[in-house]
C-alpha positions in Angstrom: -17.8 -22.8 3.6 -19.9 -20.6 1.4 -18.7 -18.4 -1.3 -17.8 -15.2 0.4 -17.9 -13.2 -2.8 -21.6 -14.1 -3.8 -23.4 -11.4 -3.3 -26.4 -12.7 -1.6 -23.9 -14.0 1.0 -22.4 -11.1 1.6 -26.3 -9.0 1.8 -27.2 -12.5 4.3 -24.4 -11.4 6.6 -24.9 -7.8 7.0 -28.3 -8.4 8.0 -27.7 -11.3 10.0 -24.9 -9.5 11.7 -26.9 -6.3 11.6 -24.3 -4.4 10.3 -24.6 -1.8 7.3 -22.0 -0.9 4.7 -19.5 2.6 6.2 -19.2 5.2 3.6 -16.8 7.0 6.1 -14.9 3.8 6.1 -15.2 3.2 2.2 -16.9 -0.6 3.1 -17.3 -1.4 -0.7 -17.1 -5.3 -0.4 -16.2 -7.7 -3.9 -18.3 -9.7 -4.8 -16.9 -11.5 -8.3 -15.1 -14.7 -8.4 -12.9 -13.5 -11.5 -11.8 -10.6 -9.6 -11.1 -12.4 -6.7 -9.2 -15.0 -9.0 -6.7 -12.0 -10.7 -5.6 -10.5 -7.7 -4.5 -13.7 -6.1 -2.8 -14.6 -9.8 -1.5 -11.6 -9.2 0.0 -12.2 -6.0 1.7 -15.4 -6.7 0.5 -16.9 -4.2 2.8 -20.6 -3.3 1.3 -23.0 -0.7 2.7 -21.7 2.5 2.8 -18.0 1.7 2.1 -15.6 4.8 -0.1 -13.0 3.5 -0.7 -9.9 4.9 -4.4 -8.8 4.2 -5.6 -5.1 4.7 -8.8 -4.5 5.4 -10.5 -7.7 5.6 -13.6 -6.9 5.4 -16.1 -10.1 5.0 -13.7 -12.3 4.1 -14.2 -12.7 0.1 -10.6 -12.3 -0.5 -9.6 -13.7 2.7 -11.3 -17.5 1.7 -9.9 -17.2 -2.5 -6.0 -16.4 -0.9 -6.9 -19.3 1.6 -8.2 -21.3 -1.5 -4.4 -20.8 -3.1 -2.5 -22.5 -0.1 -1.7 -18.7 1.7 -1.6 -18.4 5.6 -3.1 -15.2 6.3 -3.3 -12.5 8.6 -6.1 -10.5 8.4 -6.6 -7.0 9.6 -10.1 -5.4 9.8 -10.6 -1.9 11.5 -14.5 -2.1 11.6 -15.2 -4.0 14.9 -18.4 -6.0 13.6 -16.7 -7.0 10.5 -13.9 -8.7 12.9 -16.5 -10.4 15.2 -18.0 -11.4 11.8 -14.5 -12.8 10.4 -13.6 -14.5 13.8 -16.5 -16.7 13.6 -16.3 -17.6 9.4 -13.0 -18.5 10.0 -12.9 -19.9 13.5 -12.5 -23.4 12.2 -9.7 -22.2 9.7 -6.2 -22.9 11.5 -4.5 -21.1 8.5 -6.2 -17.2 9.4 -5.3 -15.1 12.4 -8.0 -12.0 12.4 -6.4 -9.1 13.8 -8.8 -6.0 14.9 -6.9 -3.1 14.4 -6.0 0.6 12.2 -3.7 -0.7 9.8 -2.4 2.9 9.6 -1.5 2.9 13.6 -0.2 -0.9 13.7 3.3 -2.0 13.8 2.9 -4.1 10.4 6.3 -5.6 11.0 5.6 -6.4 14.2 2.7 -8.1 13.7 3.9 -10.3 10.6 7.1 -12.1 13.0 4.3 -12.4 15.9 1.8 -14.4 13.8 3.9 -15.4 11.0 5.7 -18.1 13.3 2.9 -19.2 14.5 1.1 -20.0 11.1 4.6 -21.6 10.2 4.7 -24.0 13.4 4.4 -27.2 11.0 6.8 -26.3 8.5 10.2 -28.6 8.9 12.7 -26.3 10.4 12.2 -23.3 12.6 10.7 -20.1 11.5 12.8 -17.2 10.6 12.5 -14.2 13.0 12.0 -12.2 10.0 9.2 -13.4 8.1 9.0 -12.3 5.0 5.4 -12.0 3.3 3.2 -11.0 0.6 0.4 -7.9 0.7 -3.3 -7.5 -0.1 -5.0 -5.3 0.4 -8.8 -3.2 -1.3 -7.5 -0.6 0.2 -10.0 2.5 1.7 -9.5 5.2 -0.8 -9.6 8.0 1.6 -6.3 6.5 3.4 -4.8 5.0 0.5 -1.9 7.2 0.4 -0.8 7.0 3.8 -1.5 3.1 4.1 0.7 2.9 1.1 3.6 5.0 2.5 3.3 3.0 6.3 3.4 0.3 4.4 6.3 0.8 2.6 8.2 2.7 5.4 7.2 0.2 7.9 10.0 -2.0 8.0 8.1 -5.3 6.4 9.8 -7.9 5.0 7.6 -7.9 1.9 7.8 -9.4 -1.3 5.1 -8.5 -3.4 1.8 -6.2 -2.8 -0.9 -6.3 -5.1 -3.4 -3.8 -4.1 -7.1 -2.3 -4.8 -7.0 1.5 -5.6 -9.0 4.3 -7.2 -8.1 4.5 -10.9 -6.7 8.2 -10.4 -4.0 6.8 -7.3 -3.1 4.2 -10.0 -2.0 6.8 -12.5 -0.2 8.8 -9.9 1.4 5.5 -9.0 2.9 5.3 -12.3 3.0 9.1 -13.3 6.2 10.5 -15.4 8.3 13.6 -14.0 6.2 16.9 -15.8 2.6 15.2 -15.6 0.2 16.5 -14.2 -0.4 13.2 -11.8 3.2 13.3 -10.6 3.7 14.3 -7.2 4.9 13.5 -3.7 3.4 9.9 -3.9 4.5 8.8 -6.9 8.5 9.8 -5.6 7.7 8.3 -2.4 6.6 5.0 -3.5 8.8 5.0 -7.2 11.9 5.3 -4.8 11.0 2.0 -2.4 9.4 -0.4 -5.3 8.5 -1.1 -9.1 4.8 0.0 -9.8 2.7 -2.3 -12.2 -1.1 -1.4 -13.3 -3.0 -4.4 -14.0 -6.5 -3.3 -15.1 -9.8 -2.1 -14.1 -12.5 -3.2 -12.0 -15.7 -1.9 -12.3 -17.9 -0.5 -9.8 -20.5 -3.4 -10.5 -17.9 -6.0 -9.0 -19.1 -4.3 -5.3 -22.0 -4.5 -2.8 -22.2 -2.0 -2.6 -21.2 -0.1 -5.9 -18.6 2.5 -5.3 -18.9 5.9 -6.9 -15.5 4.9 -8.5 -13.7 2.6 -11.1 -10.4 0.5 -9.3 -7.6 -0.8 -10.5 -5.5 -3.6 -9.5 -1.9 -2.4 -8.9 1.4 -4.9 -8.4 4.0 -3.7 -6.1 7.5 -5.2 -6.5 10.2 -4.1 -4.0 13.4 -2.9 -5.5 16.5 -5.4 -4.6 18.5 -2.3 -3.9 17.7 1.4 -2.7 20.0 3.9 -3.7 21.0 5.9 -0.7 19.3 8.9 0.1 20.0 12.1 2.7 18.1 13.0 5.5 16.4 15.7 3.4 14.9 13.4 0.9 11.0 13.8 2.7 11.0 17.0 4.0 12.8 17.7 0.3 9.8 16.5 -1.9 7.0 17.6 0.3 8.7 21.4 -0.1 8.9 20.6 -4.4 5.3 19.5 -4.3 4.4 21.7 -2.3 3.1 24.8 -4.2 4.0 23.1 -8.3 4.2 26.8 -9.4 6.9 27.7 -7.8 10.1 26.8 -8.7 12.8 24.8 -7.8 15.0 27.1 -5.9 12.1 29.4 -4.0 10.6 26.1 -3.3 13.9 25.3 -1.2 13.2 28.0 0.9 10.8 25.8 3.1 13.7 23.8 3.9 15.5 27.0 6.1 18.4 27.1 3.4 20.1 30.2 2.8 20.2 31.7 -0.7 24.0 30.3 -1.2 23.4 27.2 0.0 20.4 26.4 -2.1 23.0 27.9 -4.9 25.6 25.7 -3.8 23.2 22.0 -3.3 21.3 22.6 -6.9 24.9 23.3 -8.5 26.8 20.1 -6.9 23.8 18.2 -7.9 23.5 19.5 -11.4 20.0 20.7 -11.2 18.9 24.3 -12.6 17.0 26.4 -10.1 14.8 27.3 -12.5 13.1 24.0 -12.8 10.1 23.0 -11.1 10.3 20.5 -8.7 7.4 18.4 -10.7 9.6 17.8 -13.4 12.2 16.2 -11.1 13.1 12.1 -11.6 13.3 10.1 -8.6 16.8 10.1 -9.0 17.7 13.6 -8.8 15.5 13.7 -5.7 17.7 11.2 -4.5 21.0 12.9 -5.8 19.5 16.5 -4.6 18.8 14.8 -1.4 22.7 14.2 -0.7 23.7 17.3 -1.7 21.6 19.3 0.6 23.1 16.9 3.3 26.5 17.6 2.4 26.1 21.5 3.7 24.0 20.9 6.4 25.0 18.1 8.2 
């Protein structure tokens, strides 16, 4: 097959295809073999890895994870860009194409329905679980919720090792009190270890983005600490308006004065604070406490 990341392959398809780059659905396809060659370093990829690949687009990544030994599963929302995938890889018994929302799939689901099936020749039977590896150039106007359904989802995953814009990377990895700190960074600090692995310029695209990426490695934590029922609806009200503080910022959560008192007191937490100066684990501890008097 042709390389998928050469750029005059990738302008040969489009107008073969007749199909034109979305903006809406940031379509910003890599073309650079080095890049290509990082991110699947990155992944660790091991012959016989199911991989999980979000937004597909046409195929670059797709063909190097292929390349590495990987059994993939493919999702691409734009439908020409599936029809265009279905027929580069038709021949390919390693790829399933899936044309779908990424945001509206079952992820889980669809990992133990094809994983199995790209497992058949292995020597014993499949597990009903199957775990898998992520990887995604993810749309930047979704990237926040893709990353949260992804790790809310329920996947077996082992590693993701994603495409963002430079400014989700630093929130990714943000300290408690920076200004980049906020509900995303709790969210996805609480679920995995967060890893920044360099930029990629705009250059690396057909076409350019208006944008500099980074390459971001997600690594599950073996163990989540257990969290109350409050914990969402919790940091959404302590991100919610940063200037407030910590105890009128409760208020969204239908507490009463003394039991906001009581929570921040068993928890150890002044009400003073700002809720953006918070650790993950005082969420987490903040979390149970509000549990404790409403539950």
């Amino acid at each position: 097959m042709q390389p998928l990341y050469s750029p005059a392959v990738i302008r040969e398809l489009l107008e073969r295809h007749g199909l034109r780059p979305n903006k809406a659905l940031g379509q910003n396809f890599l073309a650079d073999r080095n890049i290509l060659r990082r991110i699947v370093a990155a992944s660790e990829i091991a012959p016989g890895d199911v991989v999980l690949e979000i937004g597909a687009g046409l195929g670059s990544l797709t063909q190097a994870l292929l390349e590495a030994g990987a059994r993939v599963i493919a999702i691409e929302k734009d439908s020409g860009l599936a029809k265009v995938l279905a027929e580069l890889f038709a021949s390919c018994e390693n790829v399933v194409v899936v044309h779908g929302d990424a945001l509206r799939l079952d992820l889980a689901e669809l990992v133990n329905a094809h994983g199995p099936l790209l497992l058949q020749d292995t020597a014993t039977a499949p597990p009903r679980t199957v775990p898998c590896k992520v990887v995604a150039n993810l749309p930047y106007y979704i990237t926040s919720p893709l990353l949260m359904h992804l790790l809310e989802g329920g996947l077996h995953w082992e590693r993701a090792v994603v495409m963002v814009q430079r400014e989700v990377a630093q929130r990714l990895v943000a300290a408690p009190g920076s200004k980049e700190y906020g509900a995303l960074t709790v969210g996805v600090q609480y679920r995995a270890c967060v890893e920044r692995l360099g930029p990629v310029p705009p250059t690396v695209f057909v076409p350019p983005p208006a944008v500099v990426s980074e390459i971001v490695r997600l690594k599950p934590k073996p163990e989540l600490p257990l969290v109350g029922q409050s914990f969402p609806s919790l940091v959404k009200a302590a991100f919610g308006q940063r200037r407030k503080t910590l105890r009128n910022a409760l208020r969204q959560l239908a507490l009463s004065p003394a039991q906001i008192e009581e929570a921040l007191t068993r928890a150890g937490i002044s009400g003073e604070r700002r809720g953006e100066t918070l650790s993950v684990e005082e969420f987490v501890i903040l979390s149970k406490a509000i549990d404790e008097l409403v539950v």
